[in-house]
C-alpha positions as YAML, in Angstrom:
chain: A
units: angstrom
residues:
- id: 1
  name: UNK
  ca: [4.77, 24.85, 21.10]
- id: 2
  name: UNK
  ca: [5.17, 27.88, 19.08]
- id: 3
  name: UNK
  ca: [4.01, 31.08, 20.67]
- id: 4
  name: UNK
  ca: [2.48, 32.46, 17.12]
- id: 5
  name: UNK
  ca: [1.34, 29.27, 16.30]
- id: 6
  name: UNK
  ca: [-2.09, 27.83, 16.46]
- id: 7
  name: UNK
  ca: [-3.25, 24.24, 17.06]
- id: 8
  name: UNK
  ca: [-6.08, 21.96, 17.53]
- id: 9
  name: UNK
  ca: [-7.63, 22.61, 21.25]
- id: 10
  name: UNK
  ca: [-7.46, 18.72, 22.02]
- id: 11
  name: UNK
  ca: [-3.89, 18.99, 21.13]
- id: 12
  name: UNK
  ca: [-3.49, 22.92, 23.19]
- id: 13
  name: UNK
  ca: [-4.77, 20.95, 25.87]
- id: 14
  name: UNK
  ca: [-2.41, 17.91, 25.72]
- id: 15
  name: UNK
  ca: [0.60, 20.02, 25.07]
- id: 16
  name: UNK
  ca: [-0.05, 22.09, 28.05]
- id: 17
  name: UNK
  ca: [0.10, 19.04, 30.31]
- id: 18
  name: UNK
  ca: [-3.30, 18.75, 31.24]
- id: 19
  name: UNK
  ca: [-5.23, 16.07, 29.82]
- id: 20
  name: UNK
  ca: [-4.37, 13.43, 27.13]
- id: 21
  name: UNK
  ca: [-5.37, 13.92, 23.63]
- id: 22
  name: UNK
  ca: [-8.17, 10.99, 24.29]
- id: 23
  name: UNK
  ca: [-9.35, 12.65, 27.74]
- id: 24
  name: UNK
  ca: [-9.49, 16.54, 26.06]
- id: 25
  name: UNK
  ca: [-11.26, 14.85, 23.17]
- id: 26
  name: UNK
  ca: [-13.46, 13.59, 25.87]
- id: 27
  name: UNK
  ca: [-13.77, 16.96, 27.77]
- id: 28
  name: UNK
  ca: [-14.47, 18.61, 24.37]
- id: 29
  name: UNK
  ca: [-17.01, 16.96, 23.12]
- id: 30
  name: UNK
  ca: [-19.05, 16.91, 26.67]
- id: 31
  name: UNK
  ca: [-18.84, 20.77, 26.50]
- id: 32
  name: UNK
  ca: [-17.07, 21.42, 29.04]
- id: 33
  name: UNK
  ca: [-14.49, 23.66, 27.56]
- id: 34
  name: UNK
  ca: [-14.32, 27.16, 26.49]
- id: 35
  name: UNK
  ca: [-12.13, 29.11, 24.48]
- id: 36
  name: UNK
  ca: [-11.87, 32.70, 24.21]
- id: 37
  name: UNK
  ca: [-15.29, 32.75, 26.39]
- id: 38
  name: UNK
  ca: [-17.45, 30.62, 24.42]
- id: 39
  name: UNK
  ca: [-18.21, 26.77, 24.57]
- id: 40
  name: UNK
  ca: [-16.24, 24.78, 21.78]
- id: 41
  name: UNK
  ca: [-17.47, 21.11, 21.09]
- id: 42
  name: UNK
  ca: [-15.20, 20.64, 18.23]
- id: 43
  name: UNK
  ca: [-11.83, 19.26, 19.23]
- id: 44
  name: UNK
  ca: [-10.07, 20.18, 16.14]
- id: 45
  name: UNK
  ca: [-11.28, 24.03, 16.74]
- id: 46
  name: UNK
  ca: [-7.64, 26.01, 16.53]
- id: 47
  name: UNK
  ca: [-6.76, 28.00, 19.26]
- id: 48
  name: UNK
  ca: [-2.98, 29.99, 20.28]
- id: 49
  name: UNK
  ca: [-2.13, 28.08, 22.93]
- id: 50
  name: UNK
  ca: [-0.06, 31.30, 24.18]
- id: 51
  name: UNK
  ca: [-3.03, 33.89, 23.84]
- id: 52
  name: UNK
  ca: [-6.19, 31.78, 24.32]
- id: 53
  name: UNK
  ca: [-8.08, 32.11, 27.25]
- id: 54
  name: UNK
  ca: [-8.66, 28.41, 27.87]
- id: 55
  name: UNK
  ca: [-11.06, 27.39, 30.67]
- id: 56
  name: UNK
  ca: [-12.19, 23.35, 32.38]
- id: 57
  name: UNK
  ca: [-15.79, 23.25, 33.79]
- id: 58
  name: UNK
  ca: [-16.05, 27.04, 34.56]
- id: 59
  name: UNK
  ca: [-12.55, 27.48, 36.53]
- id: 60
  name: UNK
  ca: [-9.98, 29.64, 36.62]
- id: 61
  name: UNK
  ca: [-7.99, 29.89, 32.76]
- id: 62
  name: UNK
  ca: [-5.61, 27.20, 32.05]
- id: 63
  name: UNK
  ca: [-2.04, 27.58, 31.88]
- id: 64
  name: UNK
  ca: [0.58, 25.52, 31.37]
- id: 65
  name: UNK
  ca: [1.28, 22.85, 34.23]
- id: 66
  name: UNK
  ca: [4.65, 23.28, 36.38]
- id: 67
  name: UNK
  ca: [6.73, 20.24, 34.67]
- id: 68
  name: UNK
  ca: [6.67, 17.24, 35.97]
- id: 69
  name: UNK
  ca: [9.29, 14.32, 35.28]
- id: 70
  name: UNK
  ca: [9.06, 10.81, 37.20]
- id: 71
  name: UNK
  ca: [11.44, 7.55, 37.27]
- id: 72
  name: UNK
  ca: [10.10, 4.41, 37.44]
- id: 73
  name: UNK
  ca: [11.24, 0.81, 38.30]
- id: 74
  name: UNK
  ca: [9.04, -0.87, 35.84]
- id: 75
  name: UNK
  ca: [8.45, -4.34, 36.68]
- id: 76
  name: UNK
  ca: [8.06, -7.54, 34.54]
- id: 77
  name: UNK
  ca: [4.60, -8.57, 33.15]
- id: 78
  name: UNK
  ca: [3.30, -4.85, 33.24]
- id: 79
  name: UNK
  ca: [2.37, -3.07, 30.14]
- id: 80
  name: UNK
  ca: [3.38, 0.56, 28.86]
- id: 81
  name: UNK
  ca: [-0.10, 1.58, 28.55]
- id: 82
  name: UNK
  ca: [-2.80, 3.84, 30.03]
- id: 83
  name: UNK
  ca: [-5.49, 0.76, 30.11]
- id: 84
  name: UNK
  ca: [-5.29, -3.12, 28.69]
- id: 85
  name: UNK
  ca: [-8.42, -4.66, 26.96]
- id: 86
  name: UNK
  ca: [-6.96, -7.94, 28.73]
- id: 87
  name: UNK
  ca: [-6.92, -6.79, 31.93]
- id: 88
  name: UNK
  ca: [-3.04, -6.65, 32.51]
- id: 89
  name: UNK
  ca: [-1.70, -4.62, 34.98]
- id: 90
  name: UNK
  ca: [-0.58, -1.35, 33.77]
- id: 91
  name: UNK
  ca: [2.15, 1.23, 34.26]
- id: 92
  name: UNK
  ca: [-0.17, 3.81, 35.39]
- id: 93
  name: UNK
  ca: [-1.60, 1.66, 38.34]
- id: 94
  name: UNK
  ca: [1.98, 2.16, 39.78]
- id: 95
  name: UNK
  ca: [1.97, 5.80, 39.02]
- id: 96
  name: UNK
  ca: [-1.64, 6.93, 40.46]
- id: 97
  name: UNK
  ca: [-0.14, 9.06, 43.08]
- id: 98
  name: UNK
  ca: [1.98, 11.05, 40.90]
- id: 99
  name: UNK
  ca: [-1.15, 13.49, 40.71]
- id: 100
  name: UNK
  ca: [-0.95, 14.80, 36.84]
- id: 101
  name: UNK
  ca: [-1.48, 13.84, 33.45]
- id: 102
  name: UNK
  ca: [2.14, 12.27, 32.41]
- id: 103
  name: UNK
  ca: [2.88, 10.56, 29.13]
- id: 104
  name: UNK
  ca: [6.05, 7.80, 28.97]
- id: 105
  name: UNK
  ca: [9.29, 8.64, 27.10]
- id: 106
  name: UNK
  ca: [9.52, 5.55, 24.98]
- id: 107
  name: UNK
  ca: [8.33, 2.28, 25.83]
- id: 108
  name: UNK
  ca: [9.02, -1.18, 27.44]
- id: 109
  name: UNK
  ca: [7.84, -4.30, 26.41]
- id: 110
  name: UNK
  ca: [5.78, -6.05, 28.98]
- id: 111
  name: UNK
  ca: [8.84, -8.81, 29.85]
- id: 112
  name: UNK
  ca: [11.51, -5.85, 30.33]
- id: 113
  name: UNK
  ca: [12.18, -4.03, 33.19]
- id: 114
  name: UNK
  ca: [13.81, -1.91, 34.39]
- id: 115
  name: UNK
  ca: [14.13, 2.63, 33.98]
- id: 116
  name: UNK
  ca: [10.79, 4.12, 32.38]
- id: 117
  name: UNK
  ca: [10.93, 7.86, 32.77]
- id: 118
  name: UNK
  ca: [7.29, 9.89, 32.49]
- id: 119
  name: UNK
  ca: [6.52, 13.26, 31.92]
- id: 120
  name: UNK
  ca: [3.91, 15.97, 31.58]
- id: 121
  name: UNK
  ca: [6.37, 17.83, 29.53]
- id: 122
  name: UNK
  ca: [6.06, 16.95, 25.71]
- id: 123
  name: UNK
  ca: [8.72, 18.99, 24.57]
- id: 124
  name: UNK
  ca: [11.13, 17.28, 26.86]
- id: 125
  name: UNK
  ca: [10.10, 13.32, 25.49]
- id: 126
  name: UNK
  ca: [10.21, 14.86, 21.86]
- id: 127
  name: UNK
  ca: [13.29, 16.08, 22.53]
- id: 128
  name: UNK
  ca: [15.02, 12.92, 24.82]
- id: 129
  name: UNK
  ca: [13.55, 10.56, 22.34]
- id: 130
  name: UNK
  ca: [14.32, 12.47, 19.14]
- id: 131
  name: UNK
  ca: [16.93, 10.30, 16.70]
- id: 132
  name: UNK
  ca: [18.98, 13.32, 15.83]
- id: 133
  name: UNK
  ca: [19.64, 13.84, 19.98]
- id: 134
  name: UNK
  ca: [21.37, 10.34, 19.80]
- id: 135
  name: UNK
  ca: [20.62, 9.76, 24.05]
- id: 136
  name: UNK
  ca: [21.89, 6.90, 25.11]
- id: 137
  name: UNK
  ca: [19.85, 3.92, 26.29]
- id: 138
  name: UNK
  ca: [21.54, 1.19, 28.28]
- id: 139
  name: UNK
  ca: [20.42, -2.42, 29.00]
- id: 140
  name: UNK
  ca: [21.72, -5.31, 30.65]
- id: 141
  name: UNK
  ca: [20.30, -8.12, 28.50]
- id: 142
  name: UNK
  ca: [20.68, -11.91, 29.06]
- id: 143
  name: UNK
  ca: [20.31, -14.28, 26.41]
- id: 144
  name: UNK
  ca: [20.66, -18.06, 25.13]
- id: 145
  name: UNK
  ca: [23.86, -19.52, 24.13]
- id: 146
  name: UNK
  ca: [27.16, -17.85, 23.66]
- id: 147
  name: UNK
  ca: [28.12, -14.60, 21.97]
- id: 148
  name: UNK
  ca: [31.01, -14.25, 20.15]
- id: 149
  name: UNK
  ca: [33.02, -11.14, 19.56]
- id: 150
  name: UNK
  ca: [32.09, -11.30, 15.99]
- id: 151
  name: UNK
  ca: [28.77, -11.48, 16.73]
- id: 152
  name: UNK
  ca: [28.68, -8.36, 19.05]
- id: 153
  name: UNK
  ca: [30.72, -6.33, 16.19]
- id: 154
  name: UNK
  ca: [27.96, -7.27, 13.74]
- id: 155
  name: UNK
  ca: [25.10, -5.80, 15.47]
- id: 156
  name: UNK
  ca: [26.82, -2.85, 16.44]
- id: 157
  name: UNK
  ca: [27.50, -2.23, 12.30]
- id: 158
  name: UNK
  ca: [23.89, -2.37, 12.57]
- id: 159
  name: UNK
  ca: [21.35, -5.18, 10.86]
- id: 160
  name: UNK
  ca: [18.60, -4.77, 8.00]
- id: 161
  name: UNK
  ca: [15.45, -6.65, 9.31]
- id: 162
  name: UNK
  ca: [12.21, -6.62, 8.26]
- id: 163
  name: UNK
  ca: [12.93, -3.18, 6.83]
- id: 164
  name: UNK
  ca: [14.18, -1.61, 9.43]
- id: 165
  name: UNK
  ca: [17.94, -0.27, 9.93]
- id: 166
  name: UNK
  ca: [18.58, -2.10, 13.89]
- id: 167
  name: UNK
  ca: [21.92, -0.89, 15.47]
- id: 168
  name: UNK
  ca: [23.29, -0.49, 18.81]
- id: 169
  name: UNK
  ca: [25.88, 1.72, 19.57]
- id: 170
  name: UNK
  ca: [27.79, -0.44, 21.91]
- id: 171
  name: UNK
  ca: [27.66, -4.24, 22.86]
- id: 172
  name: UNK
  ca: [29.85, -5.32, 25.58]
- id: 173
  name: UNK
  ca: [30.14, -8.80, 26.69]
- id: 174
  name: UNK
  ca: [30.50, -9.65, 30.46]
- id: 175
  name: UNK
  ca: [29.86, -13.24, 30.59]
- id: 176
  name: UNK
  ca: [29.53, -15.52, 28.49]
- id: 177
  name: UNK
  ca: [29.29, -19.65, 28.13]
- id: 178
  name: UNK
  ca: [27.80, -22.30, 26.09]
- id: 179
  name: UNK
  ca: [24.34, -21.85, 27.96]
- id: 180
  name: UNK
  ca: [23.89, -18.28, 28.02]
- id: 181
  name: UNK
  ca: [25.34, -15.25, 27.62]
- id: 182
  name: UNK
  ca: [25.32, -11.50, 29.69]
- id: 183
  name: UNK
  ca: [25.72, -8.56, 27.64]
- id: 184
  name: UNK
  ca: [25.19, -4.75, 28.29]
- id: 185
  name: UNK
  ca: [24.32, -2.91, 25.12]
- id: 186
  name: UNK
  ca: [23.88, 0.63, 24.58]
- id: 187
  name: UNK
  ca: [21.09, 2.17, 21.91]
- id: 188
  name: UNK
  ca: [20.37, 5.92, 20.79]
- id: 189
  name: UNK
  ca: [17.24, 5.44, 18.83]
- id: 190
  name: UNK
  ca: [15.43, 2.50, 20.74]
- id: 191
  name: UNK
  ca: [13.45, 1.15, 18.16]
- id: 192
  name: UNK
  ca: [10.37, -0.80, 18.80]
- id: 193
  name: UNK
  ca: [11.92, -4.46, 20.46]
- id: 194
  name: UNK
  ca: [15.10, -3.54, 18.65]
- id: 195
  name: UNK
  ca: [17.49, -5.58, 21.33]
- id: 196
  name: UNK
  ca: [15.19, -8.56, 20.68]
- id: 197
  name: UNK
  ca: [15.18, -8.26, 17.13]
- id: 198
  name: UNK
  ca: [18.99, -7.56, 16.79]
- id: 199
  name: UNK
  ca: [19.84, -10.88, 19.10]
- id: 200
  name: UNK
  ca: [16.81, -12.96, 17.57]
- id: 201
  name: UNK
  ca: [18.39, -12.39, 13.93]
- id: 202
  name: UNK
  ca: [22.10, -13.33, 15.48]
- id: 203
  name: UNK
  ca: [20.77, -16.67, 16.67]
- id: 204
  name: UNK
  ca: [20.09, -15.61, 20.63]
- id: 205
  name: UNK
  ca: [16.78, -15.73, 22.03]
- id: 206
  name: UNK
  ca: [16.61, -12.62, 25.15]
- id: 207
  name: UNK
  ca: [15.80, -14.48, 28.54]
- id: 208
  name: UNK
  ca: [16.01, -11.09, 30.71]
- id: 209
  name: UNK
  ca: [16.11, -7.59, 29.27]
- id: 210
  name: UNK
  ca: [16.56, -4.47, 31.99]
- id: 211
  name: UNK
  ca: [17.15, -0.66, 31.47]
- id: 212
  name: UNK
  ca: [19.57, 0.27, 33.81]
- id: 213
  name: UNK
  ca: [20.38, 4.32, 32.23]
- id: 214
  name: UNK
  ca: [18.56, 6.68, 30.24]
- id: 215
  name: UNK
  ca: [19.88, 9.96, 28.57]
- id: 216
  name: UNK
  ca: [22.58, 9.93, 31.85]
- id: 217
  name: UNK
  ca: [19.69, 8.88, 34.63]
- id: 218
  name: UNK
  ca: [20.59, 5.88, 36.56]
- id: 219
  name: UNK
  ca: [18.33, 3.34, 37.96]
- id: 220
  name: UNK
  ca: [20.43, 2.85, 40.85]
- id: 221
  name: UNK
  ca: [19.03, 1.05, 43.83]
- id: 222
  name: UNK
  ca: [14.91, 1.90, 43.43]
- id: 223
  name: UNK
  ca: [13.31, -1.28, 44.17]
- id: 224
  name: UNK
  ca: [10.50, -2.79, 40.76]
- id: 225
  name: UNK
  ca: [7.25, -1.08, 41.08]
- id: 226
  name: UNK
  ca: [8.59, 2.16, 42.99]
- id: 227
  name: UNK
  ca: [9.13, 5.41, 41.66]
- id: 228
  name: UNK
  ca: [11.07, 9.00, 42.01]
- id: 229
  name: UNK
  ca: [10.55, 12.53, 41.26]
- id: 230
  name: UNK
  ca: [13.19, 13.70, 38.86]
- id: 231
  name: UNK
  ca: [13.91, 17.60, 40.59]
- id: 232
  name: UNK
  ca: [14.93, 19.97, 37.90]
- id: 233
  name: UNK
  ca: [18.23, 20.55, 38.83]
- id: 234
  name: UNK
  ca: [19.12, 17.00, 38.09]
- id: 235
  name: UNK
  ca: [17.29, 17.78, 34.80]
- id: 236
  name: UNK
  ca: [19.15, 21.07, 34.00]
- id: 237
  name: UNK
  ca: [22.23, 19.45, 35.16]
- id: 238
  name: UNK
  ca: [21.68, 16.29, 32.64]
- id: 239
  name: UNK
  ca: [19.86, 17.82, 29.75]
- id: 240
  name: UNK
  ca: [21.13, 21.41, 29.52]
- id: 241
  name: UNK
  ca: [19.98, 21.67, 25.88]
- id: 242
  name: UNK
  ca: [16.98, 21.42, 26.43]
- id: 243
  name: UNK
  ca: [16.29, 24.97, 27.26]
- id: 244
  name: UNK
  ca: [16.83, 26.11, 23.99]
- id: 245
  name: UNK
  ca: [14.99, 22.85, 22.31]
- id: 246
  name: UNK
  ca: [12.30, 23.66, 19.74]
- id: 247
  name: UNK
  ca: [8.54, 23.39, 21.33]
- id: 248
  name: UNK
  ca: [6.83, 20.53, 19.43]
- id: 249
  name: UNK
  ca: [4.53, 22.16, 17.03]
...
């Protein structure tokens, strides 16, 4: 976020960490915010994020949260979002302890597993998730039937379907027979379902999908359904550019 720059309070709020755009709307509107000393009930009200006294509910003035960055172990048949209409368990019933407002960088489907990272820090998942950064994504995917060699150098060229340019970067077969196939393939942009998309249009239908790596962080050995705090040394030590990353706007 741009020190000169001014934005929408929902979104001040939202960039800061503290709230989601939905929940500062919320806040907002109820009138429990002030800016610069007086009660604002319009969410799209533009503040400087850097130079606005922002206060919640008559506390102390907000400033931006210490960043927070989480892994976790998602498990099959849980959804990537804040609340389901169906009633589906969600990723945020496994992260309720975490104790702030996080966001996910990128997305699983509901029958994937595996590595989901969270953050409060939106410059960070702009910047891990941004095209141009090309960070790797890895997967160990399991589908039906056998995968030739042909096959794997076809969707690494990269596929048109349904409009959309779907490439991975690397496709490595481990196993392979008549019945099924095991493959680990690597992605940079992590479109939405592209791995299912890519093997669908090659003839394979995905049986078991799992991210084992993102952006250099390993699952490793954390059980489904647990999580980890990512410390920032791990984070300076993996994403070094990202101190001198553009704030999001």
């Amino acid at each position: 976020m741009k020190g000169t720059g001014r934005v929408p309070l929902a979104r001040a709020l939202s960039k800061l960490g503290l709230a989601s755009r939905a929940e500062a709307t919320r806040l907002i509107q109820a009138g429990r915010v002030k800016a610069s000393g007086r009660v604002v009930s319009d969410p799209a009200h533009l503040v400087n994020p850097e130079r606005t006294a922002i206060v919640i509910d008559g506390g102390e003035t907000v400033t931006r949260a210490a960043r927070v960055v989480i892994l976790l172990h998602k498990p099959r048949g849980v959804v990537t979002t804040r609340s389901d209409p169906e009633g589906r368990p969600t990723v945020y019933d496994l992260i309720r302890d975490a104790g702030t407002h996080l966001v996910p960088v990128g997305r699983l489907d509901m029958a994937s597993t595996g590595l989901l990272l969270f953050t409060n820090d939106t410059r960070l998942a702009h910047w891990l998730t941004d095209p141009d950064n090309a960070t790797p994504r890895v997967y160990l995917v399991t589908v039906r039937g056998r995968v030739e060699d042909d096959t794997a150098a076809t969707i690494e060229r990269g596929l048109l379907i349904d409009g959309d340019h779907l490439q991975a970067r690397r496709v490595t077969v481990r196993k392979r027979s008549n019945r099924e196939s095991h493959l680990v393939v690597e992605l940079i942009e992590g479109k939405n379902r592209e791995i299912r998309r890519l093997m669908k249009a090659s003839g394979h239908e995905v049986t078991r999908l799992a991210r084992v790596s993102f952006g250099g962080l390993e699952l490793g050995t954390l059980a489904p359904g647990k999580w980890r705090v990512i410390e920032e040394q791990e984070i300076a030590r993996l994403w070094p550019q990202i101190r001198n990353a553009p704030s999001s706007p």
